[in-house]
Every structure is written in structure tokens, then in C-alpha cells.
C-alpha positions as a printed Julia matrix, in Angstrom:
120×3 Matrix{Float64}:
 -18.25   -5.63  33.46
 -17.89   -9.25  32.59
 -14.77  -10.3   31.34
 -14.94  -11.44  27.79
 -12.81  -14.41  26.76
 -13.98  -15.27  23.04
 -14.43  -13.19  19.88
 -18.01  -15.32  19.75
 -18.99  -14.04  23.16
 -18.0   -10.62  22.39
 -20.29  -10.11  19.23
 -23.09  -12.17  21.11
 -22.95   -9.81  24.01
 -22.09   -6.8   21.93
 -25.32   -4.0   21.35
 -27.6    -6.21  18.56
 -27.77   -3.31  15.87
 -23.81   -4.23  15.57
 -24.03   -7.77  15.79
 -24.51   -8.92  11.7
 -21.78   -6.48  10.99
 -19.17   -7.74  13.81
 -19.84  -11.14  12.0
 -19.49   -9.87   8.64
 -16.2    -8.18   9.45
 -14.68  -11.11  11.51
 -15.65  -13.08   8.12
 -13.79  -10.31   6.25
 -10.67  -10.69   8.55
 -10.7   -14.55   8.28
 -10.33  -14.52   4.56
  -8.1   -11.94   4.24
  -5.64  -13.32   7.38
  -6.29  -17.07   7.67
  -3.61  -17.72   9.69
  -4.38  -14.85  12.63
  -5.22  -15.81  15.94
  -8.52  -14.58  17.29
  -7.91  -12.55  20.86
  -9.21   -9.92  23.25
  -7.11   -7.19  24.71
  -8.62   -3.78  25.6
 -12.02   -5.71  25.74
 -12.19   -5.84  22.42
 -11.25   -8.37  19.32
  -8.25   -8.02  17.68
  -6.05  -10.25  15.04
  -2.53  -11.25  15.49
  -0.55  -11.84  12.97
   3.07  -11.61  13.65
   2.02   -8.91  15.82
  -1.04   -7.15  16.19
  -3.49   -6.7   12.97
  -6.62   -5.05  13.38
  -9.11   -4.33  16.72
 -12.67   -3.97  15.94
 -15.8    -3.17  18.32
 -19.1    -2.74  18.2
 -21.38    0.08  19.24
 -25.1     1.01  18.59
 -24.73    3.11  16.16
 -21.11    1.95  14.28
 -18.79   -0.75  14.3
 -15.43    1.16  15.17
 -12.35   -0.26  13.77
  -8.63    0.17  15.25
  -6.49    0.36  12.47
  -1.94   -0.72  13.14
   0.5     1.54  11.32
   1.34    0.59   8.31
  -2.44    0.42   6.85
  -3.44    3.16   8.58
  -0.72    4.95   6.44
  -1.23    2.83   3.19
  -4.53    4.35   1.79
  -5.0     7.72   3.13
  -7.98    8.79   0.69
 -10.14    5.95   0.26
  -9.95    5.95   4.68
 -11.27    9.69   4.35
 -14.66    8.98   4.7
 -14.92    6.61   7.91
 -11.94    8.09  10.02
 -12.79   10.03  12.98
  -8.84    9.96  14.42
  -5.53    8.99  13.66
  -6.2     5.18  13.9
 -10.05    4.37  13.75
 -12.67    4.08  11.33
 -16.81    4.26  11.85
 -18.96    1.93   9.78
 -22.4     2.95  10.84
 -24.71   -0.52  11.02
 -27.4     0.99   8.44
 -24.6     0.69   5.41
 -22.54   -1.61   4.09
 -18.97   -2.39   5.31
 -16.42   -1.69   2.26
 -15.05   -5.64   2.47
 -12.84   -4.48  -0.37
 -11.29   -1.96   1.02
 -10.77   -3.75   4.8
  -9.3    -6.67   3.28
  -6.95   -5.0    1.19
  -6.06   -3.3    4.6
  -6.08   -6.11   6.28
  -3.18   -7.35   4.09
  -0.87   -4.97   3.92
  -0.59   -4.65   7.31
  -0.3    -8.5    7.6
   2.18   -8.3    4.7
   4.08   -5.46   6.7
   4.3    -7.45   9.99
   5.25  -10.85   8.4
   8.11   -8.57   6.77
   9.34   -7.13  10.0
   8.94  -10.88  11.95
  11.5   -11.94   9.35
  13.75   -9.23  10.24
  13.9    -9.85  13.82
């Protein structure tokens, strides 16, 4: 497998159903997070924002995203419906991503991890 060094390359190289999502949600991450760096690790995107922020990846059938522990925890109920474990979420390409919803999750667990940077 080629290594991947860019969150471009990865949607351009990811399966094509996935691709206008992928973009959509690294839009969705940019508003919500300005300020996070763009990386791979586990050959996949993720965020960093004082620590790690959100993974995403896409698939044929779904966009899977890799949610960090404080919001994975903060809305339990309005997660229901895409979780399919502790930590990930499905978005299959035929709907709509909630942008709503992710960026709200996007900040708290921004919010959370600037809080415990400032502890350290």
C-alpha cells in the first residue's frame, strides 16, 4: 500500500463514492477547528488540536468517523443512529452528513482538549 502523506491525497485516492463526502466533512472540520493541523496516522486523516480531534475515512459504502473521548461521551442519543462501536460513526455516501451535529462534536472535544492543554 502506498504511503499517504496529505489529507488531499488521501480523499483523491480514497474509493470515489466517498470522495464528495470526505471533502464535505474535512470542510466541516475546518470551520468548526480552524486552528487544527491536518495529519495521517493509522492511514487515515485525523485533526489535532491540542491533542488528537477526530479521524475520518472513507469506504465504498460509508465514510467512517473515529470519534476522541469526550464527544464520544457528550451526545449519546443524537450518535444513536450512526454508531456501530464504542468510538465510530457510519455516514453512508447516499445521505447527507449531519454538519450540525459533527461540528458541534467537533467542538467540544476541541473545547475539552484546549481545557486539559491548559492544565498541563
Amino acid at each position: 500500500m502506498k504511503k499517504i502523506r496529505s489529507v488531499s491525497e488521501y480523499i483523491a485516492t480514497a474509493p470515489k463514492p466517498s470522495q464528495p463526502i470526505l471533502k464535505q466533512l474535512r470542510k466541516i472540520i475546518k470551520v468548526a477547528a480552524p486552528k487544527a493541523e491536518e495529519r495521517i496516522s493509522y492511514l487515515m486523516p485525523y485533526y489535532s488540536y491540542h491533542g488528537r480531534l477526530i479521524y475520518f475515512a472513507g469506504y465504498a459504502k460509508y465514510v467512517g468517523v473515529y470519534l476522541m473521548d469526550a464527544s464520544r461521551k457528550a451526545l449519546p442519543k443524537q450518535l444513536q443512529a450512526f454508531r456501530t462501536s464504542k468510538s465510530t460513526l457510519r455516514f453512508p455516501v447516499e445521505r447527507k452528513l449531519p454538519s450540525a451535529l459533527l461540528r458541534r462534536l467537533i467542538a467540544i472535544q476541541a473545547h475539552a482538549n484546549q481545557g486539559r492543554a491548559k492544565t498541563l
